[in-house]
N, C-alpha and C positions, 0 to 999 in steps of 0.2 A: 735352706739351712734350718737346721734344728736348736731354738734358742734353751739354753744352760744357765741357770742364774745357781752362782753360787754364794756362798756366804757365810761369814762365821760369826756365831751368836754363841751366847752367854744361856745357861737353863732356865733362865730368864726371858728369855728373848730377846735382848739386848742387841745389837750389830753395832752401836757406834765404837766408836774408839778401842780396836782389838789390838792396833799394833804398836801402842805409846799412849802415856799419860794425855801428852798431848798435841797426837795425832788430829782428833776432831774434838772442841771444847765448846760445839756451840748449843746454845741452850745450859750454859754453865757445865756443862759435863767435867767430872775430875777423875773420871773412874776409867778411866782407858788404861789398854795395857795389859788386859784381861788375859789376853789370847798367849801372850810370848812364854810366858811360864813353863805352858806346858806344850810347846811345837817341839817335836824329833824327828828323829832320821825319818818313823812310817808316816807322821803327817807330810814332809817334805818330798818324801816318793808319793804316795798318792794324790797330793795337790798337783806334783810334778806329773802325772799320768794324765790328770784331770784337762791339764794344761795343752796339752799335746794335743790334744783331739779339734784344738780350737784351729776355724779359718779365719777368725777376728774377733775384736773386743768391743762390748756395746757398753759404754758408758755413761753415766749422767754427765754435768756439767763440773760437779765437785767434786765428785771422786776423779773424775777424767783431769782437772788443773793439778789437786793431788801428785795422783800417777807421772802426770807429764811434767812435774816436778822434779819426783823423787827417782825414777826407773832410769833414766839418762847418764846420771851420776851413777850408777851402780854399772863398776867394769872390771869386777871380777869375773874370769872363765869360768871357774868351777862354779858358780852362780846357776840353778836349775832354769832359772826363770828368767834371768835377763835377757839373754836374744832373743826368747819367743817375747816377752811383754813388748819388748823394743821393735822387733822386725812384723808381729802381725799389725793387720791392716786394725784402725781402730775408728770408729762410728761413735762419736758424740750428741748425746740429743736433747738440744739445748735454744730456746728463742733468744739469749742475749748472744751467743760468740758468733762470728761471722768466719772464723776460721782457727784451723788449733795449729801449734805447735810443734806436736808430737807428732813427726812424721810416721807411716802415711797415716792421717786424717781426716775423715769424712764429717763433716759437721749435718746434723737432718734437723730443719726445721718444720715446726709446725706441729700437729698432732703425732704424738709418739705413737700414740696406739695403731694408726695409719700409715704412718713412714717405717714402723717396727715391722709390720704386719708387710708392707710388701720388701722387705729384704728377706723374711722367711721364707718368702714364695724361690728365694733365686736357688741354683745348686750351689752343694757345698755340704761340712761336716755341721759343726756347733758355730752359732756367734755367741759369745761366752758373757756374761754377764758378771763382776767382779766388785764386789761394794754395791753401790750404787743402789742400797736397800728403796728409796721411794720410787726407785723406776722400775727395781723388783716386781714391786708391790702392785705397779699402772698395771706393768703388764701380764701377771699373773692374774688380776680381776678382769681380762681382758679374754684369759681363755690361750695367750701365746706364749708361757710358757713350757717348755717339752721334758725339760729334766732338771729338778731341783737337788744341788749339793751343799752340804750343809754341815759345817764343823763346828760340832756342838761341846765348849770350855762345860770344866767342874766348876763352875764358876757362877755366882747369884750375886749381880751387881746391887740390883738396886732401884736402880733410877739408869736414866737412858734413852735415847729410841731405839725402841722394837722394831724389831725387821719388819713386820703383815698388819696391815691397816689398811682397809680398803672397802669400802661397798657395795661390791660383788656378790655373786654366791660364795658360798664354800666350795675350796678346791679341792678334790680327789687324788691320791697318789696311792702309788703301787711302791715300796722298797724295792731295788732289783739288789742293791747291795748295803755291806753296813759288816763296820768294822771300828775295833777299840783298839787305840796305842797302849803302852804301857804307861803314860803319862796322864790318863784318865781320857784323851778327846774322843770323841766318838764322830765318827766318818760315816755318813748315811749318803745315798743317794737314791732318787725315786724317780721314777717318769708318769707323767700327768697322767687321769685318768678319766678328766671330764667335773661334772658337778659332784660333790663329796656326797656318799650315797646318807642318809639318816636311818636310825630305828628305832623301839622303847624295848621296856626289857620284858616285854610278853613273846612268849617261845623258848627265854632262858633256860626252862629245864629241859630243853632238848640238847643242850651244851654239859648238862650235868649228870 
């Protein structure tokens, strides 16, 4: 399977608290809430597209309590998102739980980058990655992830945690798409392309 890590950030780079004030307030965070403004019908089809593709969900420990909170209560039909969030299989990766909630559940302990790294190897579409910005972040310096989606708010919070923190190389990406609502967000998606190539600006007048 092909690992998807999506995510929605601020121009800033911010990822905490997109979907309410006070969604995630830890580290004092007050600035959540960023994201809801400005979501419409085309954010909601194409997350909803994005969604579709997935054979499960890879989540950390906090975003996964979250989720396994919040998605259960949510039973409306016309809802894009509930039966896929609800009925795919979902993979937690996490040394304190010993088992989740949220059926079905797979809890993986031990090194992420190890236990991430052999469910890539199995068949399958995407295992999707939803929040869960510092596990993002493992396994992107790790080299496993395959497609990064990224719903980027008109929005400069501030203060926050930033989604990419990590001490790896630089990562490489290709755009294969990228699109703008009429609500300002902008919808990018990329597929990895190995170490981020570098240059200086000797040869620039060959561009000019």
């Amino acid at each position: 399977m092909r690992i998807a890590l999506t995510e929605f950030v601020t121009l800033d780079g911010v990822s905490q608290g997109p979907g309410s004030p006070t969604e995630d307030p830890t580290g004092g965070f007050t600035r959540g809430g960023w994201l809801v403004p400005h979501m419409d019908g085309s954010f909601v089809r194409r997350t909803s597209q994005w969604l579709d593709l997935a054979d499960g969900l890879l989540l950390g420990r906090r975003t996964y309590q979250a989720f396994a909170r919040d998605w259960p209560r949510i039973t409306d039909p016309a809802d894009p998102f509930t039966v896929r969030m609800n009925s795919l299989p979902k993979y937690v990766v996490t040394n304190t739980l010993t088992e989740g909630d949220w059926h079905p559940t797979t809890v993986l302990r031990g090194d992420p980058v190890q236990t991430v790294g052999e469910l890539r190897t199995r068949p399958g579409r995407e295992l999707q990655i939803h929040g869960s910005a510092r596990l993002g972040s493992t396994l992107l310096s790790a080299g496993l992830v395959d497609t990064l989606r990224l719903v980027i708010a008109p929005t400069v919070t501030g203060a926050g945690r930033r989604l990419f923190d990590h001490p790896g190389a630089a990562v490489g990406f290709r755009l294969v798409h990228s699109e703008v609502t009429a609500t300002g967000l902008l919808l990018l998606e990329y597929e990895a392309v190995g170490t981020a190539p570098v240059a200086d600006y000797e040869g620039l007048a060959a561009f000019v």
